[in-house]
C-alpha positions as CSV (number, residue, x, y, z in Angstrom):
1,X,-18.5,-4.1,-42.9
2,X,-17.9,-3.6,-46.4
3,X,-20.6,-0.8,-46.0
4,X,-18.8,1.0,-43.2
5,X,-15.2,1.4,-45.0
6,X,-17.2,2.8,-47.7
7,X,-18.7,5.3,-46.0
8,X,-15.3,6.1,-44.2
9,X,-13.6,6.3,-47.6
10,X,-15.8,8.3,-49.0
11,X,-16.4,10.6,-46.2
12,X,-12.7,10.3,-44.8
13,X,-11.8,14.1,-43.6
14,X,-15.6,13.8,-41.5
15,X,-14.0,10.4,-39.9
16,X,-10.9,12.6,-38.8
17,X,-12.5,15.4,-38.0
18,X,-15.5,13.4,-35.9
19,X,-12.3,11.1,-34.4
20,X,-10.3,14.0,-33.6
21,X,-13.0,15.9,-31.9
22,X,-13.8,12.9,-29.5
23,X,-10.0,12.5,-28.7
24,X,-9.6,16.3,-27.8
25,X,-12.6,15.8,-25.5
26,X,-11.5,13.2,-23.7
27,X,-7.9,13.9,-23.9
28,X,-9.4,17.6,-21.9
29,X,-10.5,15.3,-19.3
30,X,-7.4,12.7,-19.1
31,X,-5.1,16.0,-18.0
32,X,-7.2,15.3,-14.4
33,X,-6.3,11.4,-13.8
34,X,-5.3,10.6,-10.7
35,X,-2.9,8.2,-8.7
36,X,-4.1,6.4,-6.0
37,X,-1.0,4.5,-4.0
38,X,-3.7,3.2,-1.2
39,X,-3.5,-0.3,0.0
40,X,-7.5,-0.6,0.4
41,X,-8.0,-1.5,-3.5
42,X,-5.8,-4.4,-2.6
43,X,-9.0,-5.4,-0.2
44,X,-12.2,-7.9,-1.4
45,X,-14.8,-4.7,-1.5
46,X,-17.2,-7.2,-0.5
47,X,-15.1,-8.7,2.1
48,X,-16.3,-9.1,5.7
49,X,-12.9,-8.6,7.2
50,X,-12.9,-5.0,6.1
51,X,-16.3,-4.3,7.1
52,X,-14.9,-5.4,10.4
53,X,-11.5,-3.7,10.3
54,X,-13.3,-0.3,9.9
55,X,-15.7,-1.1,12.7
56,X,-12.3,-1.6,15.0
57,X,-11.0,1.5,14.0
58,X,-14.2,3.4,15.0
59,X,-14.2,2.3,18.3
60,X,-10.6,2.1,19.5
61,X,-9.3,4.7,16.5
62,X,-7.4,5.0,13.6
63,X,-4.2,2.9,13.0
64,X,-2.8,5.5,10.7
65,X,0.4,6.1,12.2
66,X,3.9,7.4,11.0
67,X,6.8,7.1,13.5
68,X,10.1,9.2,14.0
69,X,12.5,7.1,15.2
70,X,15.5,9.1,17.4
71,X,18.8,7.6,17.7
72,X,21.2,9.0,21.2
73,X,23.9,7.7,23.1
74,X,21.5,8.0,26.0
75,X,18.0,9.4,25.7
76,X,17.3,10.5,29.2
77,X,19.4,13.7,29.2
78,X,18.5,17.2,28.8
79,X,19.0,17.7,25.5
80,X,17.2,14.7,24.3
81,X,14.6,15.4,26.0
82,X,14.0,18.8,25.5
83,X,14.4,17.7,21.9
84,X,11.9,15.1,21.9
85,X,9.2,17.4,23.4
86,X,9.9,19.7,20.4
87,X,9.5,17.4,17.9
88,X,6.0,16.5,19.8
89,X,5.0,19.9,19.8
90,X,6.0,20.8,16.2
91,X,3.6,17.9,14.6
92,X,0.7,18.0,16.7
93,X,0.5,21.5,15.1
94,X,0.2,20.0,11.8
95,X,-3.3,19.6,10.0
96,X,-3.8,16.0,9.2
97,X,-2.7,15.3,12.5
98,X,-4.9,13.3,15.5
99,X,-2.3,13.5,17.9
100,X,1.2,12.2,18.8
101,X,2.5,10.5,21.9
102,X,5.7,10.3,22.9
103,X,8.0,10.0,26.5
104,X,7.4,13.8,27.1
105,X,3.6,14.2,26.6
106,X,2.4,10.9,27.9
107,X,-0.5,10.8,31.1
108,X,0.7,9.5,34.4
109,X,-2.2,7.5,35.6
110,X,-1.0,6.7,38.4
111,X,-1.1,10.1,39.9
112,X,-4.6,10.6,38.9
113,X,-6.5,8.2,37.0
114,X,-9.4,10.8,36.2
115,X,-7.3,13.9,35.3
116,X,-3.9,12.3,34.7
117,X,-1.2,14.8,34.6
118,X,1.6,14.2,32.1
119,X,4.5,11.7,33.3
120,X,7.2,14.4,32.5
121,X,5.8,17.4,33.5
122,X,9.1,19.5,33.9
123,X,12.2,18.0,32.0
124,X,15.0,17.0,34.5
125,X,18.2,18.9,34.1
126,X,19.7,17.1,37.0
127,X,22.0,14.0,36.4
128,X,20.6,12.0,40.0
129,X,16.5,13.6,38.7
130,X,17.4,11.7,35.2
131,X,18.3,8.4,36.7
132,X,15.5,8.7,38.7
133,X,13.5,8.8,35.6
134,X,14.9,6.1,34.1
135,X,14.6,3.9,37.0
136,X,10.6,4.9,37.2
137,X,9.5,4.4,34.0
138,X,11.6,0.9,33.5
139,X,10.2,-0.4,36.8
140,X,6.5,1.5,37.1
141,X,6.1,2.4,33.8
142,X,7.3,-0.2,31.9
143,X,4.4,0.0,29.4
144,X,6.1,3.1,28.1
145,X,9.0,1.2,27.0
146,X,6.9,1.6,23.5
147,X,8.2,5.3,23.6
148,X,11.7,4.4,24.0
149,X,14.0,1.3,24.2
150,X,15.3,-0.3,27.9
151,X,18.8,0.2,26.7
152,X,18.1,4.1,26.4
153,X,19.4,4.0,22.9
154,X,16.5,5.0,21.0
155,X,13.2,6.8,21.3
156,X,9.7,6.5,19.1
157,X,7.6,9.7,18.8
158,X,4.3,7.9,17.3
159,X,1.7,10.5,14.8
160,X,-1.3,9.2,14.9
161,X,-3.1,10.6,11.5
162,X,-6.9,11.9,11.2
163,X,-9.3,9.4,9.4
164,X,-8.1,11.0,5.6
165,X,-8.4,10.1,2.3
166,X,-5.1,9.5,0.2
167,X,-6.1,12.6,-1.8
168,X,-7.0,15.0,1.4
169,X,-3.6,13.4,2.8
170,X,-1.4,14.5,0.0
171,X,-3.3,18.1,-0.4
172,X,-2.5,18.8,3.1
173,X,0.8,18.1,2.9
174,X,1.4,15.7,6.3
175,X,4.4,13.8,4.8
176,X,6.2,16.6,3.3
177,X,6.0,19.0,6.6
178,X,6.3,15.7,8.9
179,X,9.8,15.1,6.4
180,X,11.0,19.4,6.9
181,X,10.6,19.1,11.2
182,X,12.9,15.6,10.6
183,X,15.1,17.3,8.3
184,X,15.1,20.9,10.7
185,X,15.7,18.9,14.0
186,X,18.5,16.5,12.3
187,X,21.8,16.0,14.5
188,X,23.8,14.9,16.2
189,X,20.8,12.2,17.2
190,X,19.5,10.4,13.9
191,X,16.1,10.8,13.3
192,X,13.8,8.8,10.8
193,X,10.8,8.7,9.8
194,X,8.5,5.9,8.3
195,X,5.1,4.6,8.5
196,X,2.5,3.5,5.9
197,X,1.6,6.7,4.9
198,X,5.2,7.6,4.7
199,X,5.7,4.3,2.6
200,X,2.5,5.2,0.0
201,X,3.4,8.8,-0.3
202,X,7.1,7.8,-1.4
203,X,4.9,5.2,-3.5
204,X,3.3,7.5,-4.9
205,X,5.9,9.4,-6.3
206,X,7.6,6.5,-7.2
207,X,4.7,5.4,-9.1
208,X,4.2,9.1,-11.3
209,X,7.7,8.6,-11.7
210,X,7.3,5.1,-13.8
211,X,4.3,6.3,-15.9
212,X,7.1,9.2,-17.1
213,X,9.5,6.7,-17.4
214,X,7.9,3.7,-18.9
215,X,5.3,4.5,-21.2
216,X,7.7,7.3,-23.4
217,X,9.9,3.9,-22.9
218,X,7.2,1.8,-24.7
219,X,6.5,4.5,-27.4
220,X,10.2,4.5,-28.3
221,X,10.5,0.3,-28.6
222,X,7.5,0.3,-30.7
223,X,8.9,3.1,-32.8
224,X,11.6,1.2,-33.0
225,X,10.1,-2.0,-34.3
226,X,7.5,-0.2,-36.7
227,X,10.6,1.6,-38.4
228,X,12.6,-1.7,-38.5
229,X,9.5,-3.2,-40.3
230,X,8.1,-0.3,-42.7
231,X,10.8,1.8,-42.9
232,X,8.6,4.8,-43.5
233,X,6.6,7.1,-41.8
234,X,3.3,6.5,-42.2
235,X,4.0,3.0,-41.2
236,X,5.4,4.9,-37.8
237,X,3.1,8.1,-37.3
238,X,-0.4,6.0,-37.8
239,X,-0.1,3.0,-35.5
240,X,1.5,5.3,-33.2
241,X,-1.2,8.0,-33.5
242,X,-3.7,4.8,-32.7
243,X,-2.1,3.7,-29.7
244,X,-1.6,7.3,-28.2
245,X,-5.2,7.8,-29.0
246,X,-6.3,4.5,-27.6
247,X,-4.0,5.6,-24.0
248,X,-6.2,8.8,-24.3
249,X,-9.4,7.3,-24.7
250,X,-8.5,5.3,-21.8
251,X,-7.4,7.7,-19.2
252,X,-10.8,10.3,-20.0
253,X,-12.9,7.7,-19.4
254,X,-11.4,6.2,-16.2
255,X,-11.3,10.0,-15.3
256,X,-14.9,10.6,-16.1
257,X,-16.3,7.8,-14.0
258,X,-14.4,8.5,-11.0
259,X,-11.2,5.8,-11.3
260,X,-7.8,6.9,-10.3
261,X,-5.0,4.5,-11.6
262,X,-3.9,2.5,-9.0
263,X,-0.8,-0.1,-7.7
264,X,-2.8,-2.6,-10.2
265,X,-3.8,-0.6,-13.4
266,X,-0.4,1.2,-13.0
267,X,0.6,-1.1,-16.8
268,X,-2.4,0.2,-18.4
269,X,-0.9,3.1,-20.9
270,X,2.5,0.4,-21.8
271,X,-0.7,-2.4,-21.9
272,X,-2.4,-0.6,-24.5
273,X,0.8,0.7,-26.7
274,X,2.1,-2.5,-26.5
275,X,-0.3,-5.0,-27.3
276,X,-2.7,-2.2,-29.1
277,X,0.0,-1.1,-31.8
278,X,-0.2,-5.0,-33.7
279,X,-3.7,-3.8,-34.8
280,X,-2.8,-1.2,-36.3
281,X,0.9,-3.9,-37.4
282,X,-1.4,-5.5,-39.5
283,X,-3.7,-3.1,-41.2
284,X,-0.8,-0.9,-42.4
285,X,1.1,-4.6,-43.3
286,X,-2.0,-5.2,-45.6
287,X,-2.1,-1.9,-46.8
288,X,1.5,-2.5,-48.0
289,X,0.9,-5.0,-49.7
290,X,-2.5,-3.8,-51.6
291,X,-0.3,-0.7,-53.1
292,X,2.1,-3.4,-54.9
293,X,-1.6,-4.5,-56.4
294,X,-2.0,-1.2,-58.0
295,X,-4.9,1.2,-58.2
296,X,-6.8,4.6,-56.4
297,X,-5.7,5.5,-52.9
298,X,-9.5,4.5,-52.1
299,X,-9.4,1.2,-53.9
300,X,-6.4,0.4,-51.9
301,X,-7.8,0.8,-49.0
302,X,-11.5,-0.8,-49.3
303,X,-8.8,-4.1,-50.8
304,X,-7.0,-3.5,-47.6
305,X,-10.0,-3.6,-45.3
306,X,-12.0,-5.5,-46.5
307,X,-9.2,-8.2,-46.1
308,X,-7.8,-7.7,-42.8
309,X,-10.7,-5.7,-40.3
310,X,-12.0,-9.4,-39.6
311,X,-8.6,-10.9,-38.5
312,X,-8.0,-7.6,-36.6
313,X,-11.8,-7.9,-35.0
314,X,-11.1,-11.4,-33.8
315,X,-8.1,-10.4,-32.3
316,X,-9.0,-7.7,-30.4
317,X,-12.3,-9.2,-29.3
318,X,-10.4,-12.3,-27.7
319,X,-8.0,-10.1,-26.0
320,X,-11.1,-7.6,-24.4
321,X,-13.2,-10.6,-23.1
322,X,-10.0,-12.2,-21.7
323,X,-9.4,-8.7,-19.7
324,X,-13.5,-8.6,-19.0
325,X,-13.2,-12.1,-17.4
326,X,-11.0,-10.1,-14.4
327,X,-14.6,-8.2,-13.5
328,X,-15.4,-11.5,-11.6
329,X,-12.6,-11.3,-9.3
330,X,-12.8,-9.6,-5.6
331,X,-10.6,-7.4,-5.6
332,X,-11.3,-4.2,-7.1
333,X,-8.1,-3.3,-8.4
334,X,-7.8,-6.3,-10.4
335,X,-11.3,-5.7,-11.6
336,X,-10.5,-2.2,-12.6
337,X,-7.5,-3.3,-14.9
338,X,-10.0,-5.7,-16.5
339,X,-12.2,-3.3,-16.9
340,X,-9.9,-0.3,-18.6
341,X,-7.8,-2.7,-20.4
342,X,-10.8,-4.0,-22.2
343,X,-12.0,-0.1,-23.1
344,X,-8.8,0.4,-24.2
345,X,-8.3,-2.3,-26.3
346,X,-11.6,-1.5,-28.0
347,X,-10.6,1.7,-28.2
348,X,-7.3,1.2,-30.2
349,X,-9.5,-1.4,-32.3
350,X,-12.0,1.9,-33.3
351,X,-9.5,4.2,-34.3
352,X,-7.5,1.3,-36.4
353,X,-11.1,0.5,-38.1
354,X,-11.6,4.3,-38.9
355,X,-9.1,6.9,-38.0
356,X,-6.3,4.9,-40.1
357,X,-8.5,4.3,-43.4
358,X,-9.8,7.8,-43.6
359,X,-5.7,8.9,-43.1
360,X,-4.5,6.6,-45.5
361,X,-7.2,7.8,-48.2
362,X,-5.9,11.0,-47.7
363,X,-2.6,10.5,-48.0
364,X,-0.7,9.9,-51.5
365,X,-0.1,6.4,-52.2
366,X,3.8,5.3,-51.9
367,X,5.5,4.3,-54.7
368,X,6.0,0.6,-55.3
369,X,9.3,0.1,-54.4
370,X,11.1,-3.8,-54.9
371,X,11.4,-5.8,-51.2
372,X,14.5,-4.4,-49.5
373,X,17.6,-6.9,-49.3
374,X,16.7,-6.5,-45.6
375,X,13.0,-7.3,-45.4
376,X,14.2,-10.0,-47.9
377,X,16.3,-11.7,-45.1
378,X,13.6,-11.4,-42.7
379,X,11.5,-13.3,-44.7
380,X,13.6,-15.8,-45.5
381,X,14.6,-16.3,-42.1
382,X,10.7,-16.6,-41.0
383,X,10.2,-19.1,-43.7
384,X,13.3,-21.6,-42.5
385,X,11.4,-21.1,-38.7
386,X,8.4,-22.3,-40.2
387,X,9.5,-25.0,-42.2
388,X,11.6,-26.7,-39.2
389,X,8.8,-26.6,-37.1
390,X,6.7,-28.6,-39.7
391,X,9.6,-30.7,-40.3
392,X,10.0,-31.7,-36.4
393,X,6.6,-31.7,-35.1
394,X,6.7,-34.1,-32.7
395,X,10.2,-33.4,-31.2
396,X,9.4,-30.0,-30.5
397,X,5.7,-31.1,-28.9
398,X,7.9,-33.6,-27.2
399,X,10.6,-31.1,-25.8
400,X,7.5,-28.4,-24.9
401,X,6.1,-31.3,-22.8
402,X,9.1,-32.0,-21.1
403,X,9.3,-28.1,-20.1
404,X,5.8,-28.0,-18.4
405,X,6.9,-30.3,-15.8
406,X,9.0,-28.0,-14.2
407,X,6.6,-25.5,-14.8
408,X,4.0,-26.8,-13.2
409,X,5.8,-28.0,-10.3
410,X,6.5,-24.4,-9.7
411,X,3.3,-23.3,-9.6
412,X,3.0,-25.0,-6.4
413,X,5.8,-23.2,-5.2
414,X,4.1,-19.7,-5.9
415,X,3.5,-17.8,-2.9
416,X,0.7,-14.5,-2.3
417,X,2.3,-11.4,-0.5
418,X,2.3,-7.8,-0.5
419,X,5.5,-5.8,0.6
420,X,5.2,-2.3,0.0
421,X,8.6,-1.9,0.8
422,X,9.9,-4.3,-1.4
423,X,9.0,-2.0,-3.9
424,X,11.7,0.1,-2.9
425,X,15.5,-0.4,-3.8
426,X,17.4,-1.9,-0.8
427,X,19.8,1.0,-0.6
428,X,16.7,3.7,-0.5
429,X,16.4,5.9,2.2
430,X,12.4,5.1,2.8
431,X,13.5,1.1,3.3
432,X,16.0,1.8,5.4
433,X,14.6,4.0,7.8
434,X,11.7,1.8,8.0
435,X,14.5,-1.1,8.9
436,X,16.8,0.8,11.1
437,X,13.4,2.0,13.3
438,X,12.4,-1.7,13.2
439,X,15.5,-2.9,14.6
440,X,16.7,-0.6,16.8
441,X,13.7,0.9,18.4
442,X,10.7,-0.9,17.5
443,X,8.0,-2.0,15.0
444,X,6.4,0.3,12.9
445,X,3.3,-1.4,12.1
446,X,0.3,-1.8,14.6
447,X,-2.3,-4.1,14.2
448,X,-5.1,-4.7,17.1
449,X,-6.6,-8.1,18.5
450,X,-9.8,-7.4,19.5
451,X,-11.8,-9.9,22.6
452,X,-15.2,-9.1,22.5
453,X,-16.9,-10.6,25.9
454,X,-20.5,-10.2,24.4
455,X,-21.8,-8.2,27.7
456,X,-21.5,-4.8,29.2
457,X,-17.9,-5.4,31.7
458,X,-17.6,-8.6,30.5
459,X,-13.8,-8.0,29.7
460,X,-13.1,-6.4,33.3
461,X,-13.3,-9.3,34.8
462,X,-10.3,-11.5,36.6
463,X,-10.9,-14.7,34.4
464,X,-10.5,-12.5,31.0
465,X,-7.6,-10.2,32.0
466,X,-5.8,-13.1,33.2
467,X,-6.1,-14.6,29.6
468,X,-5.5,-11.2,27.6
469,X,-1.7,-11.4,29.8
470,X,-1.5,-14.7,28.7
471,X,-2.1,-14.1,25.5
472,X,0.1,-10.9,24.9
473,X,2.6,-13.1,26.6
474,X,2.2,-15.8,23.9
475,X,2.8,-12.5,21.2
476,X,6.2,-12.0,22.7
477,X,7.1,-15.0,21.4
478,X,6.5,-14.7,18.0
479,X,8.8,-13.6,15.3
480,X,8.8,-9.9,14.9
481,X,6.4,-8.5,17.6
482,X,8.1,-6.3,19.6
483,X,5.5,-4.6,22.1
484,X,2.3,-5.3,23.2
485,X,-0.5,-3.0,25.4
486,X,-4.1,-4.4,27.1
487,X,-6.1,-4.0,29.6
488,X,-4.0,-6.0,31.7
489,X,-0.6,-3.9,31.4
490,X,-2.8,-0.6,33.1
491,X,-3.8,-3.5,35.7
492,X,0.0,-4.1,36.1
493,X,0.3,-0.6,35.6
494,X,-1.7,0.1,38.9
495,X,-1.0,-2.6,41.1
496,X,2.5,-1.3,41.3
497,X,1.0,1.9,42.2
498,X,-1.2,0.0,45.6
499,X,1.8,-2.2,46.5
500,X,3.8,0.6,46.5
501,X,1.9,3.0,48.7
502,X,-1.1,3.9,46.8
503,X,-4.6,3.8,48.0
504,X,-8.0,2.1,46.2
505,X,-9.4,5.2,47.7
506,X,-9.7,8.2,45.2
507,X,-6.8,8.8,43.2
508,X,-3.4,7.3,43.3
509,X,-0.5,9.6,43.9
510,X,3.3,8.7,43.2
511,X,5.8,11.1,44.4
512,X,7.3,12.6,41.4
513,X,11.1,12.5,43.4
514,X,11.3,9.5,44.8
515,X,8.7,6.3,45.3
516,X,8.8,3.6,47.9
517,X,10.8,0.8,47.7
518,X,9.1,-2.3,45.8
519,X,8.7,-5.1,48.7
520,X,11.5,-6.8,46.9
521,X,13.9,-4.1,47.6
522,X,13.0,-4.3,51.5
523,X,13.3,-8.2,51.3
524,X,9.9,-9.3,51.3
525,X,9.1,-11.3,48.4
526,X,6.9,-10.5,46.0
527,X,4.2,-12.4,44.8
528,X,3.1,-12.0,41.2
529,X,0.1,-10.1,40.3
530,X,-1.8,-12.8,38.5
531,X,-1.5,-15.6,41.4
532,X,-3.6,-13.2,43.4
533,X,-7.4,-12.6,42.2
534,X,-8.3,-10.2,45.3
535,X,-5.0,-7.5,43.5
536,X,-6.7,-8.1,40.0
537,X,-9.8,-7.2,41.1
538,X,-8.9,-3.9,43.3
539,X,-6.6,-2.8,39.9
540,X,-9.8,-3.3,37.8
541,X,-12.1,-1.1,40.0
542,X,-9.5,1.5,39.8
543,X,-8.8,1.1,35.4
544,X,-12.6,1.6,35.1
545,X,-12.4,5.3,36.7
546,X,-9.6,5.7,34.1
547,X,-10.5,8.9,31.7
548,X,-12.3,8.2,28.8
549,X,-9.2,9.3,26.7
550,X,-7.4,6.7,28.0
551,X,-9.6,3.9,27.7
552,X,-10.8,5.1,24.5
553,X,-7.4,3.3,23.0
554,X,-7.7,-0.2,24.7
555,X,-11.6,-0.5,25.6
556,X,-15.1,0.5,24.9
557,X,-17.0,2.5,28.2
558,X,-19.2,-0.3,28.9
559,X,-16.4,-2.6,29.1
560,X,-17.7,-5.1,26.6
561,X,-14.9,-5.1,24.3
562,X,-10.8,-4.9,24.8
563,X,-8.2,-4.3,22.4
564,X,-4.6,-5.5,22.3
565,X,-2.6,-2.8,20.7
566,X,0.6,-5.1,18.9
567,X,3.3,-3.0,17.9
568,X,5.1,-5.3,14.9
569,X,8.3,-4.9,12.4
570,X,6.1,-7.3,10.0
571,X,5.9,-5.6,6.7
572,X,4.9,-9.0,4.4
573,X,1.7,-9.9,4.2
574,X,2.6,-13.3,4.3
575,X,4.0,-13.2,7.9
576,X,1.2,-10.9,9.0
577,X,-1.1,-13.5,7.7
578,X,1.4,-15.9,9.7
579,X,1.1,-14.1,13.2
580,X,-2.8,-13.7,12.5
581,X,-3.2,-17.3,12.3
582,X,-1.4,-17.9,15.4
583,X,-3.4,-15.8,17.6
584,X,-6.4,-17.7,15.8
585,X,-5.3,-21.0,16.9
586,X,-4.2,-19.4,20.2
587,X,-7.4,-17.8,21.3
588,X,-9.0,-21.3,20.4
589,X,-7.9,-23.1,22.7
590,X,-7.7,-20.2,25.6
591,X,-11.0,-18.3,24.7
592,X,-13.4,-20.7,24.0
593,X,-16.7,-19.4,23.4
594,X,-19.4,-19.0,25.4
C-alpha cells in the first residue's frame, strides 16, 4: 500500500488527470439514467406467480387500465350522454390506447350474439326514451352497471392501455393527453381520472422531483458538517468532490449496463453522499493532524496514508459486502440497490485512496494554526461522553437491554404492504380522484380469477357456471369489491333475453323501444335461473356463438378456461393479498379438483 501512495505522490497531476478522465466518461453517460416508477421490480423475477400473471393477460388481455370517473345529477340525459360518447371517442384515438368501453359504445348481445350492434346506438333525446333506458339496462343489462352506478349518479369510461413498456408509455404521451380531454371536457359534471398508470406516471414525477430535492439537500448538510468540523475549504471542496464523483461513478455505470433507478434504488445518490463523505472525514482528519507534525506536502501525505487507508479500507469493505449480501434476495429491486450501493461505495473508497492524495500534494500545506476555542469544546465534550460510558458500563448495557424488549416485541407487529398511493399526500389531487371514483362509482383496480376446467368446454358446463355465480356471489361480500363479470352474468344476461321473448333459434332480438314484460310483471312468478339446469343449458348454447371479441374478455374459444373479471377499490397489498386468500380457501372447498 505504501508502494501505491508513492507512486500517486510522485505522480499526482497523472492521478488527476487519469481520475478526472474516467469521471468525465462516465459522467457523459450518467446525463442518460433513467427512472423507472413500474411496480414489476417489486415482483420475485423468478417467481412463478408472475410467469403466470403474464400468461392470464395473454389470453384474456391486458389489465392496464385508467378510468375517468363522471359525476351528474342524473347520467341518462342528453347531455351526459352525448358527453360520455365524446369522451369515448376522443381517447380511443389516442396511441397507447387498446380500446375504451363505456355506456355509449358497449355491444348488445342480446340483439345479435354474432354481430352485436352497440346497446346505444342513437342517444335518446326524449325524456319517456331515457327512462326507458334506464329501466333496460338496470333490469336486462344489469352487467353494465360497471359503466355507471344504479343510482344514476356516476358513470366509469374504462381505457384499456396496449401491452407498453413504462418508457414507450411516457414517450407517447397517454397520461398527459388522457389528463388535456379531462381537463377540455371539465363541467358542470366532475370528471377524474386514475388508474395505475395514472398513479406511476404522477409517481414518476414525484420521484424526479425528490432526486432534485433531496440529494442538493444532502450535499448542503454535509457541507454543513465538513465546515463545522474543518472550517476550511479543502476540508469542504475534497470530500465533497469524492462523493459527487462517487454519485457519478454510480449513475454511468448503472446507465451503461442497462439499470434505470427505480422505487428501491431511488436513496442511492443521498446513500453514497451520506455514508461515502466519512471516508473521505477521516483521511482529510488525518491529514490535519500530520501538518501540525511538520514537513513536505508529500511527506504529509505518505504519514497521512499510510496511517489511515487501512481503517478507511475496512470500513468501506464492511459496508460493500453488507450491500452485496441484498444480491441474494428475490426481488430485483432490492438486489439492484445492493448491487449499486456496493459500486458506489467502492467508488467513493477509490477516489478517497487516489484523487484526494494526489490533490492534497498539490496543494500548499496550511499553516499550523493552535485548536480553535470551538474544536476545543468539542473535544472536551467527546471526552466527558467517553469517560461516562466507561464509568457506567453496566447501567447503560443494562438500560440498552431493557430497550430491546420493546423493540423486539415490535418487530412482530411489522407488517408487508405496498400502497402506491400512500405515497401521495392526502390532500393530492391523484389520491383523491382515485378515492372519490372508488367511492362513488366504483373500483379502480381489476384483478382476474381464473377456473381452468383442464378440457376443451369444460367450463360451459351447468355444474361449473353454477359454481363461478356462486363464487362471484361470495366476492360481493367481501370488503372492497364492488363488481364482478363471468361467464355466468352473459348466461343471466341471455336468459332474460329467452324468458322475455327471445328465441334459442338464430339470433336474439330485443326491441330497442319497448321489451316484454318479465313474467313477474304479468303475475307469474319467476323462478330463478340457477334452480333450472334445462335454462342454463339453452343460455350456454347461445354464449358459445357469442363473437370472439366478446368472449375474448371472459373465456378461451375452446371453452377450457373462464375468467372472473373483479372490479376492486383495494389499493394495499395487504388487503389484496387478503381477498386473494379468501377466494383460495373459497374455491377449496367449492372447486375441488378433479
Amino acid at each position: 500500500m505504501k508502494r501505491f501512495f508513492h507512486l500517486i505522490v510522485q505522480w499526482p497531476k497523472l492521478t488527476l488527470l487519469l481520475s478526472l478522465l474516467l469521471t468525465g466518461f462516465l459522467g457523459y453517460h450518467a446525463r442518460q439514467f433513467r427512472i423507472d416508477s413500474s411496480v414489476e421490480h417489486l415482483l420475485a423475477t423468478d417467481d412463478p406467480n408472475k410467469k403466470y400473471y403474464e400468461e392470464v393477460r395473454a389470453l384474456f388481455g391486458s389489465d392496464d387500465i385508467a378510468v375517468i370517473g363522471l359525476l351528474a345529477e342524473n347520467v341518462y340525459t342528453s347531455t351526459v350522454l352525448e358527453k360520455i360518447r365524446r369522451i369515448t371517442q376522443q381517447v380511443e384515438k389516442l396511441d397507447g390506447v387498446q380500446s375504451v368501453r363505456s355506456l355509449t359504445n358497449v355491444p348488445d348481445p342480446i340483439a345479435d350474439l354474432s354481430y352485436p350492434p352497440l346497446l346505444i346506438p342513437k342517444i335518446p333525446t326524449d325524456p319517456a326514451a331515457l327512462t326507458a333506458l334506464r329501466q333496460k339496462i338496470e333490469e336486462q343489462y344489469p352487467i353494465y352497471l360497471n359503466f355507471v352506478t344504479k343510482d344514476a349518479k356516476g358513470a366509469a369510461i374504462i381505457v384499456f392501455f396496449k401491452d407498453l413498456s413504462d418508457d414507450e408509455f411516457l414517450n407517447e404521451r397517454v397520461d398527459e393527453r388522457l389528463q388535456e380531454i379531462v381537463k377540455r371536457e371539465q363541467g358542470p359534471e366532475q370528471l377524474y381520472l386514475t388508474g395505475m398508470q395514472n398513479i406511476q406516471v404522477n409517481s414518476l414525477k414525484m420521484m424526479k422531483q425528490d432526486l432534485r430535492t433531496f440529494t442538493p439537500l444532502s450535499l448542503a448538510v454535509i457541507m454543513g458538517v465538513l465546515g463545522f468540523c474543518f472550517r476550511n475549504l479543502r476540508g469542504v471542496f475534497l470530500p465533497l468532490l469524492s462523493v459527487l464523483c462517487g454519485v457519478i461513478w454510480t449513475l454511468g455505470i448503472m446507465v451503461l449496463t442497462g439499470e434505470a433507478i427505480t422505487i428501491g434504488t431511488l436513496v442511492l445518490p443521498s446513500l453514497v453522499i451520506v455514508i461515502g463523505s466519512t471516508y473521505s472525514i477521516y483521511v482529510i482528519a488525518q491529514y490535519e493532524e500530520e501538518v501540525e507534525k511538520g514537513g513536505t506536502a508529500a511527506e504529509v501525505v505518505l504519514r497521512a496514508f499510510s496511517r489511515v487507508s487501512l481503517p478507511v479500507t475496512i470500513a468501506a469493505f464492511t459496508t460493500v459486502v453488507g450491500f452485496i449480501t441484498l444480491l441474494v434476495n428475490r426481488i430485483a429491486t432490492i438486489r439492484a440497490l445492493g448491487l449499486y450501493a456496493a459500486v458506489g461505495f467502492a467508488s467513493v473508497t477509490v477516489i478517497v485512496l487516489t484523487l484526494i492524495p494526489a490533490a492534497l500534494t498539490l496543494l500548499p500545506l496550511p499553516r499550523r494554526r493552535k485548536t480553535e476555542k470551538g474544536a476545543d469544546k468539542l473535544a472536551g465534550l467527546l471526552a466527558q461522553v467517553g469517560q461516562f460510558n466507561r464509568q457506567y458500563q453496566i447501567p447503560i448495557i443494562g438500560a440498552a437491554v431493557v430497550l430491546i424488549i420493546p423493540c423486539l416485541w415490535g418487530i412482530t407487529r411489522i407488517r408487508a404492504d405496498s400502497n402506491f398511493l400512500n405515497f401521495f399526500k392526502k390532500d393530492s389531487l391523484i389520491r383523491r380522484a382515485n378515492e372519490i371514483i372508488g367511492e362513488k362509482i366504483g373500483g379502480t383496480q381489476i384483478f382476474s380469477v381464473v377456473v381452468n376446467s383442464g378440457q376443451k368446454g369444460g367450463v360451459a358446463t351447468v355444474d361449473l357456471v353454477r359454481r363461478i355465480r356462486g363464487l362471484q356471489d361470495y366476492l360481493a361480500t367481501l370488503p372492497g369489491v364492488d363488481q364482478t363479470i363471468s361467464i355466468a352474468d352473459y348466461c343471466e344476461l341471455i336468459d332474460r333475453a329467452l324468458q322475455h321473448g327471445g328465441s334459442e333459434e338464430g339470433d336474439i332480438i330485443v326491441g330497442e323501444e319497448t321489451s316484454p314484460p318479465p313474467p313477474a310483471a304479468t303475475g307469474a312468478p319467476e323462478t330463478p335461473l340457477w334452480d333450472q339446469p334445462e335454462r342454463i343449458e339453452s343460455a350456454l348454447k347461445l354464449v358459445k356463438n357469442m363473437s370472439p371479441q366478446t368472449l375474448a374478455s371472459f373465456a378461451t374459444l375452446d371453452f377450457s378456461m373462464t375468467n372472473i373479471t373483479v372490479r376492486t377499490r383495494l389499493t394495499s397489498s395487504r388487503d389484496i393479498v387478503g381477498a386473494a386468500e379468501e377466494v383460495r380457501r373459497y374455491a377449496k372447498d367449492h372447486f375441488p379438483p378433479r
